[in-house]
C-alpha positions in Angstrom: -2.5 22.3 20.7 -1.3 21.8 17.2 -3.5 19.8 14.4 -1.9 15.7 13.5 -2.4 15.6 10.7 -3.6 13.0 8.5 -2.7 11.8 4.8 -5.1 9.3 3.4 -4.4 7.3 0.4 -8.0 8.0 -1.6 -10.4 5.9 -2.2 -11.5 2.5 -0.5 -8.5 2.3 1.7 -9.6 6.0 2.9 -12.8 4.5 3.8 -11.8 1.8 6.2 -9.2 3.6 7.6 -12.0 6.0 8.8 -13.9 3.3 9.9 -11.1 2.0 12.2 -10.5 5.4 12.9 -13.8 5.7 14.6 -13.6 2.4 16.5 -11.0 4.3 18.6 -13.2 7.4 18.8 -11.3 9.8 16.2 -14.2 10.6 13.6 -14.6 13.6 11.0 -17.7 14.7 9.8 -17.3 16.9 7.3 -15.3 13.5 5.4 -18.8 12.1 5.3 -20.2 15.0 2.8 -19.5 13.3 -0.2 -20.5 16.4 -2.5 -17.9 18.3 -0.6 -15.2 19.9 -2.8 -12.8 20.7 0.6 -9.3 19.5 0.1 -8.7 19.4 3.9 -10.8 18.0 6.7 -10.7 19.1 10.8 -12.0 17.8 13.7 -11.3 21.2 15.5 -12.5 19.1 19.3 -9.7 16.7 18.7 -7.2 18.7 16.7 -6.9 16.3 14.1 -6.6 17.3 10.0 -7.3 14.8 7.7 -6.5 15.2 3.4 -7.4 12.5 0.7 -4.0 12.0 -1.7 -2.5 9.7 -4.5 -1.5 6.9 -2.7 2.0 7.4 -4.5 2.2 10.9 -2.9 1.2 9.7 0.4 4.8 8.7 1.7 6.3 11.8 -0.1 4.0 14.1 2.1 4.7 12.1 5.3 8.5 12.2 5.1 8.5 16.2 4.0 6.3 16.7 7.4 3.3 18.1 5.3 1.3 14.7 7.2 2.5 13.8 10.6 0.5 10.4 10.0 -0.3 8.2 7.0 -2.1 5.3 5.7 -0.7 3.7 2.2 -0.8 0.3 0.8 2.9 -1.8 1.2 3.8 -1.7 -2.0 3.9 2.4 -1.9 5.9 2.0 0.8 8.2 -0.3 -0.9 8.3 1.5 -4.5 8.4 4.6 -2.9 11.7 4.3 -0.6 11.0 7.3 1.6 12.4 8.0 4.9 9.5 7.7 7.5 8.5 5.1 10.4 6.1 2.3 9.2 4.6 1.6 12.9 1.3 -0.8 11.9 0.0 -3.2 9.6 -3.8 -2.6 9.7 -4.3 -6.0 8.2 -7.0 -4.2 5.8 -6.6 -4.1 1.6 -4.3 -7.3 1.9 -3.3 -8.6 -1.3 0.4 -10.5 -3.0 2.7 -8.5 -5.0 3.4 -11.6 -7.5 5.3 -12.4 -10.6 2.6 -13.6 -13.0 2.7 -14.7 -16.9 1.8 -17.7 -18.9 2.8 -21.3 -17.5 5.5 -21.7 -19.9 7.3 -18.8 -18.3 7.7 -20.6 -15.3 10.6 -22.2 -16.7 12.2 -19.4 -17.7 12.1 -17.6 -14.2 13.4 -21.3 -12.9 16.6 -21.4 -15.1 17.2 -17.5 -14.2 16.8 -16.6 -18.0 17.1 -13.0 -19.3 13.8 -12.3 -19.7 11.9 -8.8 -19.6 9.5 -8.1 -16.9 7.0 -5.2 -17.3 5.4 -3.8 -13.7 4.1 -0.5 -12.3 6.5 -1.0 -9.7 10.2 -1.2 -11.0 12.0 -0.5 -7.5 9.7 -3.6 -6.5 10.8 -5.8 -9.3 14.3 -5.0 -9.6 14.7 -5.8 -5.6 13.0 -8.8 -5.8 15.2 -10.2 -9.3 18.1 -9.0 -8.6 18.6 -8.9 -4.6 16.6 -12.0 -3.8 16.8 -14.2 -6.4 20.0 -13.1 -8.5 18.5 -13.2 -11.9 19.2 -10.0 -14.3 16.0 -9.2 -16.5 15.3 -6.1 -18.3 12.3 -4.5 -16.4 9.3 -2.4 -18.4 7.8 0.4 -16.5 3.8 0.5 -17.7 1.3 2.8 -16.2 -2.2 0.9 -17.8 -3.4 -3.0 -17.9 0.0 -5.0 -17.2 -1.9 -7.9 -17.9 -1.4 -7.0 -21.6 2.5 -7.5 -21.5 2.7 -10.7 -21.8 0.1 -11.6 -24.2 1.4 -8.9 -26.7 4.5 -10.6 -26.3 6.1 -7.6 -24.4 7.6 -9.5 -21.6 7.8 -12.4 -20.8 6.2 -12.1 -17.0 4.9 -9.1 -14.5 5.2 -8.2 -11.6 1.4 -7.0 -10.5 -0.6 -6.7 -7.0 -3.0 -9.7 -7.0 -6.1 -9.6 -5.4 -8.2 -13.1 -6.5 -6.4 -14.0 -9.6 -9.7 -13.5 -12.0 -7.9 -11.2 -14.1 -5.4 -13.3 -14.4 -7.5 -16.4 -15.3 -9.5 -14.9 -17.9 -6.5 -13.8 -20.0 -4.5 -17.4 -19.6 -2.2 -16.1 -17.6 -1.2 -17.7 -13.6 0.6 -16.5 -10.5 4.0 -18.3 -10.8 6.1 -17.0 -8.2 5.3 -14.6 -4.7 7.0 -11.7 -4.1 5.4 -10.5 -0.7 2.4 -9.9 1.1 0.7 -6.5 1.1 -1.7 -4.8 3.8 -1.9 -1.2 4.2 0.2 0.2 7.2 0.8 3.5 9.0 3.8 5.4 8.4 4.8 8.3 10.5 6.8 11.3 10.4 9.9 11.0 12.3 9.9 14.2 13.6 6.6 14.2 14.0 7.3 11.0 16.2 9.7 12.8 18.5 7.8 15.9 19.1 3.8 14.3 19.1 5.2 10.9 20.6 2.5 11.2 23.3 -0.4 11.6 21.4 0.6 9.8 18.2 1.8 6.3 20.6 -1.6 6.7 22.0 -3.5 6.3 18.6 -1.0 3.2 17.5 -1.6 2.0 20.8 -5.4 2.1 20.4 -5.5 0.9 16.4 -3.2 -1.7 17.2 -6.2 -2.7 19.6 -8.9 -3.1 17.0 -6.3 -4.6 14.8 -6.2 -7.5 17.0 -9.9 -7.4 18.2 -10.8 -8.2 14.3 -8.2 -11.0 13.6 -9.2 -12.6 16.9 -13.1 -12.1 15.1 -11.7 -13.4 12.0 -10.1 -16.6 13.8 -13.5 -17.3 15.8 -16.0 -17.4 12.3 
C-alpha cells in the first residue's frame, strides 16, 4: 500500500486540521513532539505521510504530485491558480478577503476612480477590480503590514484578509467593500484522485461528516 500523503499549511490551520483529522480516526504521533526537527511525519498502520509547508507552497506541491492531499486557506487557492481539485470547505480559519482604506476612499472605489491598491495578493485584487467590478487601478504588491499603505499615502485602499477588523480600527481605517469569504479547503491531486479515488473519497466522505456535525453544533448553541 502506498503512503497519501499529506501537505499541511503550518501553523494554526495545521493544528485543527489534525484535530479533525483525528475525529475521523487518522492521527500522527510523532506530529505531537513539538521539539521534533523531522520534516516528514508517518503513520506506518495507516499509510499516511504528513509534511508542515508555506501555505503559498502548499498548492504548488499538491498539483506537482509531491502531496496527494492538502489543506490551504482560500485565498492560496485563489492567488495561487494551480491546477488541482478543491473537494471541501472545512469551515475552519474563516475570514473576508476585503477592500479596506479610509472612509473617504469609499467614494473613490464608487465612481470607479484610478486609484492604486496595494495587497499581498495581486491575482486576488486584479480579479476582483478588473473582472468583477470593471474598474482599472494600479495594484502594489507588499510583503509586510498593508495596513501602512494607505496611511503613508501609498494607495489609496487594500485588499487584505480580515479577521475582526481591530487592526483596521486602531489605524482609522474601515472595511469598505467584500471581496469573498475565506475558509480553509482540501485540495487534491488529480492524479492522485484517479488512482487513490477509493481511499482518498473515503476520507472526504468522513471529514465532510464532522464538517457538518460542528455547524449543526454551531446552529444548536
Amino acid at each position: 500500500m502506498r503512503y497519501i500523503t499529506f501537505a499541511l499549511a503550518k501553523g494554526r490551520l495545521a493544528e485543527k486540521s489534525m484535530e479533525m483529522f483525528e475525529e475521523i480516526g487518522i492521527s500522527c504521533e510523532e506530529m505531537k513532539d513539538k521539539s521534533s526537527r523531522k520534516l516528514i511525519f508517518t503513520n506506518e498502520e495507516l499509510g499516511y505521510r504528513f509534511f508542515l509547508a508555506k501555505a503559498s507552497d502548499v498548492p504548488t506541491y499538491v498539483e506537482y504530485g509531491a502531496a496527494d492531499i492538502g489543506i490551504v486557506g482560500k485565498d492560496t487557492i485563489l492567488e495561487e491558480g494551480r491546477r488541482l481539485y478543491e473537494v471541501l470547505d472545512l469551515g475552519i480559519g474563516k475570514c473576508r478577503m476585503c477592500v479596506c482604506g479610509p472612509v473617504s476612499a469609499g467614494e473613490l472605489l464608487r465612481h470607479h476612480e484610478l486609484i492604486r491598491v496595494a495587497t499581498k495578493y495581486p491575482d486576488i485584487a486584479k480579479d476582483y477590480f478588473y473582472n468583477k467590478k470593471h474598474q482599472t487601478v494600479e495594484i502594489i504588491k507588499l510583503n509586510g503590514s498593508i495596513e501602512l499603505a494607505p496611511i503613508v499615502g501609498l494607495s489609496e485602499v487594500i485588499v487584505d484578509i480580515v479577521e475582526t477588523g481591530s487592526t483596521l480600527r486602531e489605524n482609522g481605517l474601515t472595511i469598505l467593500e467584500e471581496v469573498c469569504p475565506l475558509s480553509a479547503r482540501m485540495v487534491v491531486n488529480q492524479v492522485s484522485m484517479k488512482r487513490e479515488n477509493e481511499r482518498i473519497a473515503r476520507i472526504i466522505q468522513d471529514l465532510r461528516r464532522v464538517v457538518l456535525r460542528r455547524q449543526e453544533g454551531q446552529q444548536q448553541q
